[in-house]
DOSEDO-61512 format. One record per residue (C-alpha): residue number from 1; x, y, z. Coordinates in Angstrom, 2 decimals. Example, Ala and Ser with C-alpha at 12.3 -4.5 7.8 and 13.67 -1.06 7.14 Angstrom:
@pos=1 X=12.30 Y=-4.50 Z=7.80
@pos=2 X=13.67 Y=-1.06 Z=7.14
This chain:
@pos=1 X=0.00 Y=0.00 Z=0.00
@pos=2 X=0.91 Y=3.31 Z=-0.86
@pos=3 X=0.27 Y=6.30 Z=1.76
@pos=4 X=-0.05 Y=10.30 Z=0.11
@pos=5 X=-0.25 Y=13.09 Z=2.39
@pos=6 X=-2.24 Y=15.90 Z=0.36
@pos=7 X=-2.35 Y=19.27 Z=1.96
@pos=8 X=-2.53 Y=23.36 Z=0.58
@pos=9 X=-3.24 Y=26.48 Z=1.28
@pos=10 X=-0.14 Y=27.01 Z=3.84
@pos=11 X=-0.56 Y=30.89 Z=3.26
@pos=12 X=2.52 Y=31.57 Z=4.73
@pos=13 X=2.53 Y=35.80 Z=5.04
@pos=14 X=-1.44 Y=35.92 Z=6.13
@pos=15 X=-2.09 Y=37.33 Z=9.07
@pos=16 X=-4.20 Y=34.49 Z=9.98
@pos=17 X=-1.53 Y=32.49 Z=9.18
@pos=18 X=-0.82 Y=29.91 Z=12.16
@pos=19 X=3.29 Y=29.08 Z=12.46
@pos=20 X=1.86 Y=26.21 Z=15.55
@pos=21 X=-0.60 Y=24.58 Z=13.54
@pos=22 X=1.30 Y=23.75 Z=10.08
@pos=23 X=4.62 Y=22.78 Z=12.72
@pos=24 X=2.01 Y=20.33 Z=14.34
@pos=25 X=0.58 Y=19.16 Z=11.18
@pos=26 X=4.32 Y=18.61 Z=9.69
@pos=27 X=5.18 Y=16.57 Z=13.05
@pos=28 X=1.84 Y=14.48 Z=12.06
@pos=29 X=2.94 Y=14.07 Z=8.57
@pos=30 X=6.60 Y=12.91 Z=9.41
@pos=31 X=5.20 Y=10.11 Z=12.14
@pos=32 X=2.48 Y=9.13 Z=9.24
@pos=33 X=5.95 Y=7.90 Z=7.09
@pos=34 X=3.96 Y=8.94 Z=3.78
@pos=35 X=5.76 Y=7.78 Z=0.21
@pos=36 X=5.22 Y=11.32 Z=-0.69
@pos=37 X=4.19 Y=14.95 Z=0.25
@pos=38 X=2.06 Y=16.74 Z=-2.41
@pos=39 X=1.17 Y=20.15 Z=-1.86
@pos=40 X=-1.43 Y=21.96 Z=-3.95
@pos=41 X=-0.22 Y=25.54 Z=-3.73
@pos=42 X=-1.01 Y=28.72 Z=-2.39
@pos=43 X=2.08 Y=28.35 Z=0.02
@pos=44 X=2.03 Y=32.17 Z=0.33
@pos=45 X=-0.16 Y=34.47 Z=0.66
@pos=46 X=1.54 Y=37.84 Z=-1.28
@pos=47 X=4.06 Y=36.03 Z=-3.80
@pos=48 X=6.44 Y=37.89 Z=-1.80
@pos=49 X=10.36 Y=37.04 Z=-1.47
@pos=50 X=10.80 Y=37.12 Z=1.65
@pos=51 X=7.36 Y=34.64 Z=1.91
@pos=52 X=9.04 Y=32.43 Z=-0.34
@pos=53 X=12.26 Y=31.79 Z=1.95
@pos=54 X=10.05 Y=31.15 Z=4.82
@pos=55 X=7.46 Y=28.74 Z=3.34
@pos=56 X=10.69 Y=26.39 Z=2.04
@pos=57 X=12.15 Y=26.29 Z=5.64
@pos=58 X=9.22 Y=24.75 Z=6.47
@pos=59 X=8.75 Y=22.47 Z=3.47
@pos=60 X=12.29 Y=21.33 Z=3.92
@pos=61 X=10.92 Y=19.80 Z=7.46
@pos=62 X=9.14 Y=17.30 Z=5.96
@pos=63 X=10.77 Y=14.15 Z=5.62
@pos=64 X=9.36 Y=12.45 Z=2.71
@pos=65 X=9.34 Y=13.76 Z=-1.23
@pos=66 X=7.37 Y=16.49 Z=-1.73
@pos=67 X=5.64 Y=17.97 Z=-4.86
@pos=68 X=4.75 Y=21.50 Z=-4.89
@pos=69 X=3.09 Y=23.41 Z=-7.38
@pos=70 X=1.95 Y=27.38 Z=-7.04
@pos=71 X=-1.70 Y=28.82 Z=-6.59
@pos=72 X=-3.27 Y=32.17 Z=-7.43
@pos=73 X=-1.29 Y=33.95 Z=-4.18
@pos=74 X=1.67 Y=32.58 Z=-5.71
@pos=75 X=1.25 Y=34.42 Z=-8.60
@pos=76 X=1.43 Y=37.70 Z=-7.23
@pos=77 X=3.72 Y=40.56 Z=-7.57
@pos=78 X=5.90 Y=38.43 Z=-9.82
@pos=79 X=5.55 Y=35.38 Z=-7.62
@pos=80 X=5.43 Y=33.23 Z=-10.50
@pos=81 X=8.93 Y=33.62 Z=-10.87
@pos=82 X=10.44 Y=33.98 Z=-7.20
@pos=83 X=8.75 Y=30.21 Z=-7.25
@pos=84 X=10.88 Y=28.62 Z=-9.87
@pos=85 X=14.03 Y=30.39 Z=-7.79
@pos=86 X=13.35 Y=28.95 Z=-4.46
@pos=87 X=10.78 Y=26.67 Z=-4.63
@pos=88 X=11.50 Y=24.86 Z=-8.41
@pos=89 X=9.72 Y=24.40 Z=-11.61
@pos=90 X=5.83 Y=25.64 Z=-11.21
@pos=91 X=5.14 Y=22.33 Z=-13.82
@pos=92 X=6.42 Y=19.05 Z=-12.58
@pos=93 X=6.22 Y=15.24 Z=-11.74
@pos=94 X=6.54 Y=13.05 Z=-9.19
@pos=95 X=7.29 Y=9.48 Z=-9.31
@pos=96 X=7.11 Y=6.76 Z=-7.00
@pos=97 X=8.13 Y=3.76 Z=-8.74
@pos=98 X=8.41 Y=1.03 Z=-6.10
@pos=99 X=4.51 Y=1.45 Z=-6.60
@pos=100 X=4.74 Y=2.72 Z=-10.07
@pos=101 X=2.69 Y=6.04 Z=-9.69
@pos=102 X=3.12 Y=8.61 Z=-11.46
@pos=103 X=1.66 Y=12.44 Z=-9.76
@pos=104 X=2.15 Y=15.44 Z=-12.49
@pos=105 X=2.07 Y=18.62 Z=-10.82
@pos=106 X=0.21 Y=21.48 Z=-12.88
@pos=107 X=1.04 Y=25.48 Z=-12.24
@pos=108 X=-3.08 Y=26.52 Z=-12.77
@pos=109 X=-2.46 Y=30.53 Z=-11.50
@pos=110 X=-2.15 Y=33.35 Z=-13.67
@pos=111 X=-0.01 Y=36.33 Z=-12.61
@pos=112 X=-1.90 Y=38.74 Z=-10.06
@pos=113 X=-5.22 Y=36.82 Z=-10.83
@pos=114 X=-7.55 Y=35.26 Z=-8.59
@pos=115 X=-8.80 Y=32.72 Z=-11.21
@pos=116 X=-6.71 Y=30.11 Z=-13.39
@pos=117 X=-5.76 Y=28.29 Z=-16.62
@pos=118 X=-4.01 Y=25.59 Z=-17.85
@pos=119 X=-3.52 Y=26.54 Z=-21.13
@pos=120 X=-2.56 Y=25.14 Z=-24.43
@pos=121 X=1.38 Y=24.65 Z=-23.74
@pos=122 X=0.73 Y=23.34 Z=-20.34
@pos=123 X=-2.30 Y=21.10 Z=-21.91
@pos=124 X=0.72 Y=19.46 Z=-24.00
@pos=125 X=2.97 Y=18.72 Z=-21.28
@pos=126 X=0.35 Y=17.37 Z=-19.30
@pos=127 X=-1.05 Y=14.98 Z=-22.11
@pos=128 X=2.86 Y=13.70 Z=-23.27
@pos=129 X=3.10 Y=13.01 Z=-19.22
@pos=130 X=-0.30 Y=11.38 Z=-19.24
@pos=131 X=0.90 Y=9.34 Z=-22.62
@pos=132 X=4.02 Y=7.80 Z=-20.83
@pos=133 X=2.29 Y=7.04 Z=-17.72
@pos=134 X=-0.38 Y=5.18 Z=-19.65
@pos=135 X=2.20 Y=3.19 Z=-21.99
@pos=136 X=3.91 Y=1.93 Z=-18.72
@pos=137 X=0.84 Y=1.34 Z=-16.47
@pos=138 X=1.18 Y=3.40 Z=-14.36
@pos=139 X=-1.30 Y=5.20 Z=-11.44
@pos=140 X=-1.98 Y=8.33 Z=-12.74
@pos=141 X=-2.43 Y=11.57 Z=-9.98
@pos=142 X=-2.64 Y=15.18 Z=-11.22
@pos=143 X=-2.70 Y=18.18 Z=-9.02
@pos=144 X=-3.81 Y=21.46 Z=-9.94
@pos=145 X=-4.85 Y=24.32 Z=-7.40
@pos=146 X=-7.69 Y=25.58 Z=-8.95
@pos=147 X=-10.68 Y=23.12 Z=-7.79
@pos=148 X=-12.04 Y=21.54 Z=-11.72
@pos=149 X=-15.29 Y=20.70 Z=-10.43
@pos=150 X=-17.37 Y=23.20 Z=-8.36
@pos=151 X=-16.72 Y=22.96 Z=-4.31
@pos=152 X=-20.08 Y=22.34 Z=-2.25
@pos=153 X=-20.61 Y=24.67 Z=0.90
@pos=154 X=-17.87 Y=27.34 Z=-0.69
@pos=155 X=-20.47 Y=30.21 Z=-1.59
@pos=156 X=-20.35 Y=31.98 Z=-5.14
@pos=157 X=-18.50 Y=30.16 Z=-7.67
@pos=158 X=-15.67 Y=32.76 Z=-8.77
@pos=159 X=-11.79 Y=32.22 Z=-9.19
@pos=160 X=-12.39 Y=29.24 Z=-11.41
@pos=161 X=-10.44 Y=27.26 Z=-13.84
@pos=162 X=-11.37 Y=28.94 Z=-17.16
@pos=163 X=-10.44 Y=26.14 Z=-18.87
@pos=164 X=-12.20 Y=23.86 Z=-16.98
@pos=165 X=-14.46 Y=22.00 Z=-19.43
@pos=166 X=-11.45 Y=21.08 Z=-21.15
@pos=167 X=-8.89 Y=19.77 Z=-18.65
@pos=168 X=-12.47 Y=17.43 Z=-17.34
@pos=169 X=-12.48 Y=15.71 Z=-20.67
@pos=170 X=-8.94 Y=14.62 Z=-21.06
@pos=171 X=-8.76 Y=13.31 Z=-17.56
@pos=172 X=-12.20 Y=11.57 Z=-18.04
@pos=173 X=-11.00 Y=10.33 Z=-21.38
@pos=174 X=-7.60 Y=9.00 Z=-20.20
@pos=175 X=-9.02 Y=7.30 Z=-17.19
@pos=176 X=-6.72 Y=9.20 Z=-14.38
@pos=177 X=-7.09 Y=7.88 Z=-11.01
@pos=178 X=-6.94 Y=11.10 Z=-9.09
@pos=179 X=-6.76 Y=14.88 Z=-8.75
@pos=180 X=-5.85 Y=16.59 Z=-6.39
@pos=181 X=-6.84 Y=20.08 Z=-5.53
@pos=182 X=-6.83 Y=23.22 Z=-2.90
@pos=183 X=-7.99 Y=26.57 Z=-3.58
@pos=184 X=-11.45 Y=26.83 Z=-1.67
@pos=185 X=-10.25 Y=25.54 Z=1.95
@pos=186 X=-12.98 Y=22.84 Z=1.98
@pos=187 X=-11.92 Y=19.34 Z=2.14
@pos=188 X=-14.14 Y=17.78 Z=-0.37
@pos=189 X=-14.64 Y=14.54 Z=-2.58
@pos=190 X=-16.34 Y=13.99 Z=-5.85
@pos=191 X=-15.96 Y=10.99 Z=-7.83
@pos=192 X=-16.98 Y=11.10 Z=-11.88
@pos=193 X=-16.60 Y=7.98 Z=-13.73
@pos=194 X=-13.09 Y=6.25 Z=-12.68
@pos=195 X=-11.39 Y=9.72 Z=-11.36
@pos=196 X=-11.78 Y=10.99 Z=-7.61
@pos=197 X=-11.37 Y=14.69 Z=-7.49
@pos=198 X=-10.25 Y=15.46 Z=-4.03
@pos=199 X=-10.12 Y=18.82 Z=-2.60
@pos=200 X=-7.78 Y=19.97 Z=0.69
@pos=201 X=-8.58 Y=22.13 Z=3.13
@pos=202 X=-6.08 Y=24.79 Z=4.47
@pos=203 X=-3.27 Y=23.54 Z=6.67
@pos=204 X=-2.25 Y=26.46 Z=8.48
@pos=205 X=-4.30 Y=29.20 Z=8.04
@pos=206 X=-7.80 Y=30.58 Z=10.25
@pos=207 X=-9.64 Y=31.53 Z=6.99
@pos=208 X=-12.08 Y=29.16 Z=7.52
@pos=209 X=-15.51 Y=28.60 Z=5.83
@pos=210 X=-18.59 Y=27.23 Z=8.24
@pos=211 X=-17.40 Y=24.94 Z=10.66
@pos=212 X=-14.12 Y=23.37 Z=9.33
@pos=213 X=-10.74 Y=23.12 Z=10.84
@pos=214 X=-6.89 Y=23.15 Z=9.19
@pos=215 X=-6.83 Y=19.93 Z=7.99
@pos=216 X=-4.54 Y=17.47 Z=5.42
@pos=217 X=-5.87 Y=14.83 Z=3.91
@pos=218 X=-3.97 Y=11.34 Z=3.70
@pos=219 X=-4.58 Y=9.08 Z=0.48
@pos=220 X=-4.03 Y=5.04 Z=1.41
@pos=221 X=-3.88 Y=3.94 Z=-2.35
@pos=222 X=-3.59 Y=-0.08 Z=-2.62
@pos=223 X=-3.93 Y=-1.07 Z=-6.53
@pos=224 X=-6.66 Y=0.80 Z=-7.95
@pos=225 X=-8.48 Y=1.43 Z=-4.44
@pos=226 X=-8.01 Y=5.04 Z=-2.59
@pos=227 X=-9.19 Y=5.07 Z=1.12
@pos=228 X=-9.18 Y=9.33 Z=1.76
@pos=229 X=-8.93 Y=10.30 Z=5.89
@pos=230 X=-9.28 Y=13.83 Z=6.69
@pos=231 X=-6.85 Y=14.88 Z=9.72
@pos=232 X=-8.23 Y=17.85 Z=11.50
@pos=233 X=-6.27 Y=20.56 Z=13.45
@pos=234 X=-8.84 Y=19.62 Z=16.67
@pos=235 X=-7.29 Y=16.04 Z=16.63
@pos=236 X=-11.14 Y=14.48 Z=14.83
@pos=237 X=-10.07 Y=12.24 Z=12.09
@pos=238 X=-12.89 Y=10.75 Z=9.68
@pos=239 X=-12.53 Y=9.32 Z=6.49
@pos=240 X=-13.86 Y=11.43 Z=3.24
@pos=241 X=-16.30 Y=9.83 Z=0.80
@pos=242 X=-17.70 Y=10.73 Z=-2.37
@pos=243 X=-21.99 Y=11.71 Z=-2.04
């Protein structure tokens, strides 16, 4: 069995940004002895430099392999490319291949913007990565900030994926196993055809929306079956299924 920690939305810079809760959460993560870290973006809140530097500290705590790809904060006051100095390349993969999965990590923001794109360059990269995963057999993850398919209990849809439509046919059409998303702070699960589409909550940060906590989620994938737990900042635990 393969174990995934997914979380996002560190928002390092907020002012409701909580140092105690994402150190916690990191001590949690190292203990869980995940195969891998992925982290769906927004790790700062302003895109600023000095943000940057911080946020990595605390990245470099965690033990296992990480993937980290930028979100709409990111993207701010030239964010986009204080990421690819400190943090690395804002498209990327991930491969684990003593279980042969493959996670391909997708930069969604666009500079000083709250929504996102993928675009037609990006769309190529992500079907030639799709393409070799699929020739070698591979478990297929993406993750994208921007949620693909509308977040329950998150208020007026805005700051969407304007390519959307798009991106949800070629991972329908391709069969991928998962996505993984952030963006609206609601932990969240949808499943459509073969693909779960599995939004995080915020780590670290108090902008909260009803009565959620901070949270990661941790992915327990064995073959083609994903068990999702949802660990809370209040110490609750509870697994998340799709409706």
């Amino acid at each position: 069995m393969t174990k995934i920690v997914h979380m996002s939305d560190i928002h390092v810079g907020f002012a409701e940004f909580r140092e105690d809760i994402l150190l916690k959460a990191i001590n949690q993560i190292n203990k869980l002895h995940p195969d891998a870290v992925v982290i769906s973006g927004d790790i700062t809140d302003h895109g600023y430099y000095r943000e940057f530097v911080k946020v990595k500290e605390y990245i470099d705590l965690i033990d296992s392999p990480t993937i980290v790809i930028p979100g709409n904060h990111d993207a701010r006051n030239i964010g986009d490319e204080v990421f690819e100095e400190i943090i690395g390349s804002r498209d990327s993969t991930l491969e684990l291949k003593e279980s042969n999965i493959k996670i391909i990590g997708l930069d969604s923001s666009v500079p000083d913007l709250g929504h996102g794109k993928i675009g037609r360059l990006q769309r190529k990269f992500l079907e030639t990565e799709i393409r070799d995963a699929k020739e070698r057999d591979m478990f297929i993850i993406i993750t994208v900030h921007h949620h693909i398919i509308p977040v329950p209990n998150t208020g007026r849809e805005r700051n969407v994926l304007s390519d959307a439509g798009d991106i949800l046919l070629l991972l329908l059409e391709n069969n991928i196993n998962l996505v993984l998303s952030g963006h609206k702070h609601v932990p969240h699960v949808w499943k459509m055809n073969n693909t779960l589409f599995v939004t995080a909550g915020t780590v670290s940060s108090m902008k909260l929306r009803g009565n959620t906590h901070p949270s990661f989620n941790v992915l327990d994938i064995n073959d083609d079956n994903v068990k999702i737990t949802l660990y809370n900042y209040d110490g609750t635990i509870h697994e998340l299924t799709p409706p």
